[in-house]
N, CA, C and O atoms as a GROMACS GRO file, in nm:
protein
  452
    1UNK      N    1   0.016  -1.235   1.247
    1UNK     CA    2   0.078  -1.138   1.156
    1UNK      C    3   0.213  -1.191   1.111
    1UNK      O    4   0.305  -1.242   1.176
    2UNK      N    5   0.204  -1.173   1.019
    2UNK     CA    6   0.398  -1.198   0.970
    2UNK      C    7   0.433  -1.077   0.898
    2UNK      O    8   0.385  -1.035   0.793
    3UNK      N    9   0.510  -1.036   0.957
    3UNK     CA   10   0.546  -0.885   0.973
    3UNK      C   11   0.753  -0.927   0.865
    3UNK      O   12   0.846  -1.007   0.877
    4UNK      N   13   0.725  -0.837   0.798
    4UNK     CA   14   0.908  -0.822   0.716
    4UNK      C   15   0.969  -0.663   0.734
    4UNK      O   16   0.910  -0.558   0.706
    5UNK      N   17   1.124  -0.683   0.801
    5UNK     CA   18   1.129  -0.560   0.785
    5UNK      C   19   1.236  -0.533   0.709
    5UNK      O   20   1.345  -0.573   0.747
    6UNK      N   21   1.225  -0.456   0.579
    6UNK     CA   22   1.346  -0.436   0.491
    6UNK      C   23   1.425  -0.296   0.575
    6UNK      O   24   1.367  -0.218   0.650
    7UNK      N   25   1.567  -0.294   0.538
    7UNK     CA   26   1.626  -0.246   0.559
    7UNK      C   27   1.780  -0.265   0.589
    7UNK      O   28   1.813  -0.382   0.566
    8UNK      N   29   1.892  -0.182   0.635
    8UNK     CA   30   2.021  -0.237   0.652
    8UNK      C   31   2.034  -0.210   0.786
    8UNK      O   32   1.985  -0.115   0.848
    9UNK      N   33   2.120  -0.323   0.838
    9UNK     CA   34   2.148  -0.296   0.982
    9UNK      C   35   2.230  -0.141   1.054
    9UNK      O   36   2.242  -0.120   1.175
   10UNK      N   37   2.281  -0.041   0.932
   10UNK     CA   38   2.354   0.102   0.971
   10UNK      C   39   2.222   0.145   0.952
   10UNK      O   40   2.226   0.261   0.993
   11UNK      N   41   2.126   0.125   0.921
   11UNK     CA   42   1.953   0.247   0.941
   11UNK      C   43   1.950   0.259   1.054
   11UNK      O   44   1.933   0.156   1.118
   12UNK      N   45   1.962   0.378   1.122
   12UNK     CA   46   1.866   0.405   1.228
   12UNK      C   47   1.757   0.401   1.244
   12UNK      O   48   1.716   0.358   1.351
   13UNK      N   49   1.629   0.460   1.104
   13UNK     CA   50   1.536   0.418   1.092
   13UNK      C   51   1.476   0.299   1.101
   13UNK      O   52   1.364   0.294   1.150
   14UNK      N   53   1.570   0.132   1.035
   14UNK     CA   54   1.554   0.055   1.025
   14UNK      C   55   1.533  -0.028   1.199
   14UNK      O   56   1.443  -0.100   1.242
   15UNK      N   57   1.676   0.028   1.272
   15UNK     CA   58   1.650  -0.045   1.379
   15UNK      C   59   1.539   0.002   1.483
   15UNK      O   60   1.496  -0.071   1.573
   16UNK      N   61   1.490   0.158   1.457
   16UNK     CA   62   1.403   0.236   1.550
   16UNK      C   63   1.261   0.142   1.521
   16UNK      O   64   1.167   0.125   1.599
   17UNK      N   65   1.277   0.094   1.405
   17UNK     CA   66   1.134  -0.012   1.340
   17UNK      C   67   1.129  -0.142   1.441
   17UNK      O   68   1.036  -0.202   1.495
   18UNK      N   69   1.276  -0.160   1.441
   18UNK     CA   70   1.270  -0.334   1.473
   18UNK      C   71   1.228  -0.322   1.646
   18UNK      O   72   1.159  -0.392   1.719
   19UNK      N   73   1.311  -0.189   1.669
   19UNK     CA   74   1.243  -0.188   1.815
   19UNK      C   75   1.116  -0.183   1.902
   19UNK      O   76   1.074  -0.223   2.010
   20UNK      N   77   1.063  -0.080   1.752
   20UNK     CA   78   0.936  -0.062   1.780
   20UNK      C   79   0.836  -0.230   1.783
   20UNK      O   80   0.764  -0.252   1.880
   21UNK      N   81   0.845  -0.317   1.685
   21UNK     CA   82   0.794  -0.422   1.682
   21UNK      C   83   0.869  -0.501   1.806
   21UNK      O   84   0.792  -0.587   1.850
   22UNK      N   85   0.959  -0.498   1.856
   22UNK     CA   86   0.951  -0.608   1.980
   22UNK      C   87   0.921  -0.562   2.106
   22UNK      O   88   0.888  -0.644   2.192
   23UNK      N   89   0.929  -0.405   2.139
   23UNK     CA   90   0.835  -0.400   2.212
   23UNK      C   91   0.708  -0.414   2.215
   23UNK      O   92   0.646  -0.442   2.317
   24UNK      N   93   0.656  -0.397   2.102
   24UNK     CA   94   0.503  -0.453   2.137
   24UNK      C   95   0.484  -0.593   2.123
   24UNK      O   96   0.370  -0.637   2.137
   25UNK      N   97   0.567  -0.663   2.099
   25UNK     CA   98   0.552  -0.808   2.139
   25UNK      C   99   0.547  -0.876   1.968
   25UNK      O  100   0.504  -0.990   1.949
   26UNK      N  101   0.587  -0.804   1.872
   26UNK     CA  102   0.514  -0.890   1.786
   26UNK      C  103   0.654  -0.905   1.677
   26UNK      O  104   0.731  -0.814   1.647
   27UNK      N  105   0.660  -1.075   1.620
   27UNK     CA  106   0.746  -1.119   1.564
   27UNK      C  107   0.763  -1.058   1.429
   27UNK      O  108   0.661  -1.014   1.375
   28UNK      N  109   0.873  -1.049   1.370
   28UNK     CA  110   0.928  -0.985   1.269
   28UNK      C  111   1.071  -1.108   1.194
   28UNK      O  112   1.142  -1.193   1.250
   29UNK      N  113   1.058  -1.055   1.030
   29UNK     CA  114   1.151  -1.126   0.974
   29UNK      C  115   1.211  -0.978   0.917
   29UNK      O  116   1.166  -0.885   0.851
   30UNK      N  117   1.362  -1.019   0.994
   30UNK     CA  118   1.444  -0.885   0.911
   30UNK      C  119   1.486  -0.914   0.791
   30UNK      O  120   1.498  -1.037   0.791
   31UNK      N  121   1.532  -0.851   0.629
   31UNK     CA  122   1.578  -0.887   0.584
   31UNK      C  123   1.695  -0.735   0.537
   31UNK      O  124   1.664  -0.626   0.489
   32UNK      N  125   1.825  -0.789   0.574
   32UNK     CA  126   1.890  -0.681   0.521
   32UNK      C  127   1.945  -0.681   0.408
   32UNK      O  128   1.997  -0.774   0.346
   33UNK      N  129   1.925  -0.503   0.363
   33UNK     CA  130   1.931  -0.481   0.169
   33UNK      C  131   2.019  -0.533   0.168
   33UNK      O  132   2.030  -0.629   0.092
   34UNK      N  133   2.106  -0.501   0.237
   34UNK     CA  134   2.325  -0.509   0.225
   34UNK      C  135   2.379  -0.603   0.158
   34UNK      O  136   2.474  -0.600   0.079
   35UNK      N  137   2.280  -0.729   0.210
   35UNK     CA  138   2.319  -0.824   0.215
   35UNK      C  139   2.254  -0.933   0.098
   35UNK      O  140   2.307  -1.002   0.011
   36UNK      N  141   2.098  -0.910   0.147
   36UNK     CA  142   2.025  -0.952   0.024
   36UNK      C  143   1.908  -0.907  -0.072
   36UNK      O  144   1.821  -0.842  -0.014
   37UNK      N  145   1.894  -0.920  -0.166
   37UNK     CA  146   1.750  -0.799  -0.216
   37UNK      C  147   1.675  -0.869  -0.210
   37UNK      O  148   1.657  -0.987  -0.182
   38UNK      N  149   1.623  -0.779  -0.240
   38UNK     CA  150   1.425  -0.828  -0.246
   38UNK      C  151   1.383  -0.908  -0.407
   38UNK      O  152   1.423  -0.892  -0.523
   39UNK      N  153   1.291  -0.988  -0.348
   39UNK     CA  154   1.283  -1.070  -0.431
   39UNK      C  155   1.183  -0.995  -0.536
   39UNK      O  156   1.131  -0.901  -0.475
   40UNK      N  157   1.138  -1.001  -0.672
   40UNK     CA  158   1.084  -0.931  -0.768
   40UNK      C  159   0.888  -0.906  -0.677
   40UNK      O  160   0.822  -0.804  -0.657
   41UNK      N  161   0.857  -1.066  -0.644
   41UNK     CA  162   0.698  -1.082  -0.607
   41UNK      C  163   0.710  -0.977  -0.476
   41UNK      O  164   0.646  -0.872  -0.483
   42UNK      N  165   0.770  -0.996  -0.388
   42UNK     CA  166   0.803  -0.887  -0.272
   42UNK      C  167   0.775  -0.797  -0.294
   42UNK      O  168   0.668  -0.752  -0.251
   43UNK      N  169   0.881  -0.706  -0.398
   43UNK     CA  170   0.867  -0.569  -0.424
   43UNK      C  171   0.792  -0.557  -0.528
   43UNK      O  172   0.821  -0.456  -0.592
   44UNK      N  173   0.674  -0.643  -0.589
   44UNK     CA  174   0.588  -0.584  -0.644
   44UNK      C  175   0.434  -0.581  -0.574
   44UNK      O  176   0.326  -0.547  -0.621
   45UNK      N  177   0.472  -0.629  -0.446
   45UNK     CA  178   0.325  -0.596  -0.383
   45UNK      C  179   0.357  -0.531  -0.284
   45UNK      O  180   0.273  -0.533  -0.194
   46UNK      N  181   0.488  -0.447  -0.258
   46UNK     CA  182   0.525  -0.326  -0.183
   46UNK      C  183   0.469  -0.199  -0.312
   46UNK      O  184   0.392  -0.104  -0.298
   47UNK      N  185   0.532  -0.240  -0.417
   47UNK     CA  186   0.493  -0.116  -0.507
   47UNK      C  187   0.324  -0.090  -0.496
   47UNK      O  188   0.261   0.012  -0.472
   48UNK      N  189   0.285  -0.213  -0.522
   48UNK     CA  190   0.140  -0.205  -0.538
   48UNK      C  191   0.041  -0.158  -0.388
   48UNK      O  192  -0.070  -0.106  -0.378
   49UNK      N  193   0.121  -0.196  -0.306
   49UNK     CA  194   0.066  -0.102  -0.188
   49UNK      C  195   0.074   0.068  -0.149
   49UNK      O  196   0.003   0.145  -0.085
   50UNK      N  197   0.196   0.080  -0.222
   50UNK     CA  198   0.253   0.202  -0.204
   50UNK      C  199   0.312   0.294  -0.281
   50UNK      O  200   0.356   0.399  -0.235
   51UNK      N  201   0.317   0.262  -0.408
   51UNK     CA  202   0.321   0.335  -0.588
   51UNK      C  203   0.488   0.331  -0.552
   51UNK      O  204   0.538   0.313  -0.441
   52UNK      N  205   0.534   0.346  -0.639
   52UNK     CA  206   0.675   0.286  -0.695
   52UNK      C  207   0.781   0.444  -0.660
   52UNK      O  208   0.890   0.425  -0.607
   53UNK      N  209   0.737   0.592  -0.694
   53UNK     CA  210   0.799   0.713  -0.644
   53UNK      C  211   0.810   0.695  -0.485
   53UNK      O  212   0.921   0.725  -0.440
   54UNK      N  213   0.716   0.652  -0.393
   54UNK     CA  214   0.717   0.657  -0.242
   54UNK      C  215   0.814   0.600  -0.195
   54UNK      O  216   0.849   0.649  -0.088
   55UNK      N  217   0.924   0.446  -0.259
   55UNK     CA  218   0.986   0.396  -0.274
   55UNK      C  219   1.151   0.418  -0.315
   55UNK      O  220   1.242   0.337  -0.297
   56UNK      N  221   1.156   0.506  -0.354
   56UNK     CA  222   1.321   0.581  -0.390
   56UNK      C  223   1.325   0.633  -0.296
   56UNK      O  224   1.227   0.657  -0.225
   57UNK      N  225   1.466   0.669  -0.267
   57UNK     CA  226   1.542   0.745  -0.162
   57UNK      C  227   1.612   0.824  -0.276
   57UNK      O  228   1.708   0.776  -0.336
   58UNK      N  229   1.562   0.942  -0.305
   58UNK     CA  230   1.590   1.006  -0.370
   58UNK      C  231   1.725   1.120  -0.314
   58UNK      O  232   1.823   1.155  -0.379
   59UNK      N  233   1.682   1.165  -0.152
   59UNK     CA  234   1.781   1.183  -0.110
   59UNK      C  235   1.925   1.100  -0.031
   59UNK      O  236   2.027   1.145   0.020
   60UNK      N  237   1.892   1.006  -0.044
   60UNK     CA  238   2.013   0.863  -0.032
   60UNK      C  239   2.135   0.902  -0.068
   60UNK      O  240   2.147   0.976  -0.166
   61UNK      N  241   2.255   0.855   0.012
   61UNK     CA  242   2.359   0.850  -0.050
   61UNK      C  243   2.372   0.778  -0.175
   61UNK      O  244   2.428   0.823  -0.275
   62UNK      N  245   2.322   0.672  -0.165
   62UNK     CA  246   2.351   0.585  -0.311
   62UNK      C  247   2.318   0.653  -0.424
   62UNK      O  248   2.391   0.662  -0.523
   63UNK      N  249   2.198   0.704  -0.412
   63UNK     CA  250   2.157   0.749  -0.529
   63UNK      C  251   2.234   0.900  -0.625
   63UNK      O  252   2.240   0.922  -0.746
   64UNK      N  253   2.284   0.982  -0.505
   64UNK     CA  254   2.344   1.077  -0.542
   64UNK      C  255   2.494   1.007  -0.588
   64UNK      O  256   2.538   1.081  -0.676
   65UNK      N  257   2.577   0.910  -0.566
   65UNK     CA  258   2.671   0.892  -0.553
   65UNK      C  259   2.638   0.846  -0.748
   65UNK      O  260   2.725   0.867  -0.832
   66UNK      N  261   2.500   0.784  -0.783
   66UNK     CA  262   2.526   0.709  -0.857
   66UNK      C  263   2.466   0.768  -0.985
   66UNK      O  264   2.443   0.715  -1.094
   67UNK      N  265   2.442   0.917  -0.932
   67UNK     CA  266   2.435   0.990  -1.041
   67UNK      C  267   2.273   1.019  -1.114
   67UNK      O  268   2.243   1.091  -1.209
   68UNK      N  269   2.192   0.936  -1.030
   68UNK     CA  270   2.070   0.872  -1.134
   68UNK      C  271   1.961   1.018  -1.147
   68UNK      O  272   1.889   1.032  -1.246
   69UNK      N  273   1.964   1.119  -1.032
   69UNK     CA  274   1.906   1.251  -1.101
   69UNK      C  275   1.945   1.338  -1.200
   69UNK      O  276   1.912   1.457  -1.208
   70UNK      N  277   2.042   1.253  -1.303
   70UNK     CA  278   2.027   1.325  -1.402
   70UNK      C  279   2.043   1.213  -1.515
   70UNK      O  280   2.098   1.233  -1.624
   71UNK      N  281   1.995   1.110  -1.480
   71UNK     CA  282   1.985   0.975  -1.578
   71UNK      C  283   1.863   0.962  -1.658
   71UNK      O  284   1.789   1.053  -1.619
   72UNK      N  285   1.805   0.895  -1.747
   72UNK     CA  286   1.742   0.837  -1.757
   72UNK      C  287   1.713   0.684  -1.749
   72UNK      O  288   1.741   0.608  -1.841
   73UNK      N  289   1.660   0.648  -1.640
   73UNK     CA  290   1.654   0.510  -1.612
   73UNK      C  291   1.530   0.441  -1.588
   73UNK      O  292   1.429   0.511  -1.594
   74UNK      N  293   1.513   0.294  -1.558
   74UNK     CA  294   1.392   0.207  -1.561
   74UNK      C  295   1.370   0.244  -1.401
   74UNK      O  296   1.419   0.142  -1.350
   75UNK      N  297   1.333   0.314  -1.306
   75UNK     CA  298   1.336   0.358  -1.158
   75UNK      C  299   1.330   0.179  -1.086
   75UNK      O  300   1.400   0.128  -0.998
   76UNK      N  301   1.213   0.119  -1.171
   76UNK     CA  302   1.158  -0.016  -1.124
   76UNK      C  303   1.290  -0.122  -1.121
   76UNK      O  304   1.324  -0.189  -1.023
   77UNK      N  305   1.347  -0.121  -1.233
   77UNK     CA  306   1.463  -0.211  -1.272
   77UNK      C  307   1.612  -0.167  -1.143
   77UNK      O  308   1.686  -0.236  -1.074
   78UNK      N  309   1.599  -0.045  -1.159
   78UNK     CA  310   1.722  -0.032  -1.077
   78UNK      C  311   1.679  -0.064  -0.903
   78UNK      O  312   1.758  -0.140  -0.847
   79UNK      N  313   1.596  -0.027  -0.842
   79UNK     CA  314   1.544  -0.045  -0.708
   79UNK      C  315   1.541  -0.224  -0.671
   79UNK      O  316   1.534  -0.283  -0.562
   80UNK      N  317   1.546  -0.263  -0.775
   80UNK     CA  318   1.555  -0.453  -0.816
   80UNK      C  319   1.703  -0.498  -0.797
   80UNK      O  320   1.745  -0.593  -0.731
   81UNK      N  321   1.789  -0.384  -0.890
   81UNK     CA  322   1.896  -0.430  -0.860
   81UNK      C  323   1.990  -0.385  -0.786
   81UNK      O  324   2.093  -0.439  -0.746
   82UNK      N  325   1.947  -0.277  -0.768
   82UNK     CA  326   2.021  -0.187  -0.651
   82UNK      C  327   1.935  -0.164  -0.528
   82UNK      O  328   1.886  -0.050  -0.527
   83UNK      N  329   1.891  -0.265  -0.392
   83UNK     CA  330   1.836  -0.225  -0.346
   83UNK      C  331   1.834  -0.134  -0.258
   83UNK      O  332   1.735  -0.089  -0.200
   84UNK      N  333   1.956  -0.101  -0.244
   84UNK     CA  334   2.030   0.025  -0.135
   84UNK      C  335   1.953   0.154  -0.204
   84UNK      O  336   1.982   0.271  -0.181
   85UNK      N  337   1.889   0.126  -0.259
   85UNK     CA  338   1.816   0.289  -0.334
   85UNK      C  339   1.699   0.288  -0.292
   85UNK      O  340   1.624   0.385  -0.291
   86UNK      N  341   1.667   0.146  -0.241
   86UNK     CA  342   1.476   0.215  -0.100
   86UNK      C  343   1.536   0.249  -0.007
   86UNK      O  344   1.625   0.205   0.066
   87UNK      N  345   1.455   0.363  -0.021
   87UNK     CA  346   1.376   0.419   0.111
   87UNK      C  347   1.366   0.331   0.238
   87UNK      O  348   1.315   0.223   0.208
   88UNK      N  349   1.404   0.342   0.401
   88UNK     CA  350   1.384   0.204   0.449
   88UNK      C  351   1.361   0.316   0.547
   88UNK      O  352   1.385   0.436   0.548
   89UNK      N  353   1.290   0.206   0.652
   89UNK     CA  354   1.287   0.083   0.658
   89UNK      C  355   1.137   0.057   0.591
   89UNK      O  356   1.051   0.136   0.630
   90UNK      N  357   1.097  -0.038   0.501
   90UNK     CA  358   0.990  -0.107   0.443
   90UNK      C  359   0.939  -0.202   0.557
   90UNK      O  360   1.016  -0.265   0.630
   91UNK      N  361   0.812  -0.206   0.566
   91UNK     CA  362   0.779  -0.313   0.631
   91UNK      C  363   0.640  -0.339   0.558
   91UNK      O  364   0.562  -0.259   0.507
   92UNK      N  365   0.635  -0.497   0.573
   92UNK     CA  366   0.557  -0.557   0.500
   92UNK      C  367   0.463  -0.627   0.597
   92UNK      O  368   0.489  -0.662   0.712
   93UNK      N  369   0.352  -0.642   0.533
   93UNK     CA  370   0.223  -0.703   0.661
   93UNK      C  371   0.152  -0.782   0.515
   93UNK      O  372   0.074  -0.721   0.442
   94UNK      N  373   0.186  -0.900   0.495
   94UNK     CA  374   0.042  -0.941   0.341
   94UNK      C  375   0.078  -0.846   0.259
   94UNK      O  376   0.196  -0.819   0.238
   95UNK      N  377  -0.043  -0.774   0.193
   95UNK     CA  378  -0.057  -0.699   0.119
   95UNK      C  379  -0.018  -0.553   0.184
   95UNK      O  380   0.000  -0.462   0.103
   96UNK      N  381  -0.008  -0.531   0.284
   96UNK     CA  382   0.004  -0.418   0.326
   96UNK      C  383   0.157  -0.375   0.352
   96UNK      O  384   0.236  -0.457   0.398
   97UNK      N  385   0.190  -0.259   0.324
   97UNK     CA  386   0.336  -0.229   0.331
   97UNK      C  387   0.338  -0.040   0.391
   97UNK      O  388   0.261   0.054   0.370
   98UNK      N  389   0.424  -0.048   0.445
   98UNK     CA  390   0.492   0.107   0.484
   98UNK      C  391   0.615   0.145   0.448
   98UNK      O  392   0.704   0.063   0.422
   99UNK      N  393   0.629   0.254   0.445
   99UNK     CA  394   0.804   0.336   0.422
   99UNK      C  395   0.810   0.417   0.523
   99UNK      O  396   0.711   0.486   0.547
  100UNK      N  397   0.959   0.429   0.628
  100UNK     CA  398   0.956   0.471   0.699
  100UNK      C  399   0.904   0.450   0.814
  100UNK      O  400   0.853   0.339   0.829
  101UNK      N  401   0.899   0.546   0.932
  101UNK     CA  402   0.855   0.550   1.010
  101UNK      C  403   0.685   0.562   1.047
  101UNK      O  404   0.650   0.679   1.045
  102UNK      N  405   0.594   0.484   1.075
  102UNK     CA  406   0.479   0.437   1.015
  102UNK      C  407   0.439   0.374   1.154
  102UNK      O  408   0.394   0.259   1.150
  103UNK      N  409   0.449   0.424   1.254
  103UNK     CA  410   0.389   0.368   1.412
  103UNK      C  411   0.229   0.370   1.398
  103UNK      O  412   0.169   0.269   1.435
  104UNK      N  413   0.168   0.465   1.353
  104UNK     CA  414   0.008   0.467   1.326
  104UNK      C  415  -0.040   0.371   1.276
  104UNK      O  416  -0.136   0.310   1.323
  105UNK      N  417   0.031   0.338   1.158
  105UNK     CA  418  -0.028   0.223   1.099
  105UNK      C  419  -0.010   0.125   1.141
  105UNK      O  420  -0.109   0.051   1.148
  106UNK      N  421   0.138   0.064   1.197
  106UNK     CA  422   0.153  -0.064   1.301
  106UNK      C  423   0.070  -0.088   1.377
  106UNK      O  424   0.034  -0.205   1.389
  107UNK      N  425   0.010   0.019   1.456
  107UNK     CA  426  -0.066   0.054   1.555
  107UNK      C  427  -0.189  -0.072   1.523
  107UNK      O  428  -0.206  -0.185   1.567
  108UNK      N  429  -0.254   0.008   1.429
  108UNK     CA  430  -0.365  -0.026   1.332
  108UNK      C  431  -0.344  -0.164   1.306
  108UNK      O  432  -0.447  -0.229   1.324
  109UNK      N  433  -0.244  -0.234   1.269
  109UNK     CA  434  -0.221  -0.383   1.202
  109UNK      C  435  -0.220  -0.431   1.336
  109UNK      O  436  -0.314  -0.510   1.330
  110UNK      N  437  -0.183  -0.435   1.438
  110UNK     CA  438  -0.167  -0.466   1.544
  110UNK      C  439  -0.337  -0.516   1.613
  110UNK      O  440  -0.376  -0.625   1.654
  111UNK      N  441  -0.386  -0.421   1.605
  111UNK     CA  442  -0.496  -0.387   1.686
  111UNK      C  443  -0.648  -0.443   1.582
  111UNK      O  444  -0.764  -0.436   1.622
  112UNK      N  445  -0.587  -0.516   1.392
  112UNK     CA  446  -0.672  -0.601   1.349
  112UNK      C  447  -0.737  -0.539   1.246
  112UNK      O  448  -0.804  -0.599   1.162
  113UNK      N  449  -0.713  -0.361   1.250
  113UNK     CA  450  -0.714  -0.264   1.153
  113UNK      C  451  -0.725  -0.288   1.006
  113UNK      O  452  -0.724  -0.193   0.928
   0.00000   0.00000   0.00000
């Protein structure tokens, strides 16, 4: 498995993920938003796993700070360039991706699912 886990190192969510993957033994590549985004091919086979609304953090600080529920904007374009506006922690498996907290499905990838 090659397992990615998006997110920033202040997520709680993010690190409750990373924990969850090393206790069960299985290797992970962190990549934090903070620091770096996601590359376009990345987040278009996160979208395509998981439709592009599942993906905002609509209730986010960033997003309220930045005004965008009452914008009209490209949702796709800004989540590209602002990645502090997913939803995290993302984790990526291949084609397969989650938002959030998503132990069932790890479960499942784990076990060959």
């Amino acid at each position: 498995m090659n397992i990615q886990i998006f997110g920033t190192k202040k997520c709680a969510e993010t690190r409750k993920a990373e924990r969850w993957f090393k206790e069960h033994g299985q290797k992970f590549q962190f990549i934090d938003l903070a620091e770096k985004g996601i590359s376009p091919g990345e987040f278009r086979s996160i979208e395509t796993a998981l439709g592009l609304e599942a993906l905002v953090d609509k209730e986010g600080k960033r997003y309220r700070e930045r005004g965008l529920s009452h914008m009209e904007i490209d949702i796709r374009e800004e989540l590209i360039l602002d990645p502090l506006l997913l939803l995290t922690p993302l984790v990526r498996e291949g084609r397969r991706a989650t938002v959030g907290l998503a132990i069932r499905t790890w479960e499942a990838w784990i076990r060959g699912k």
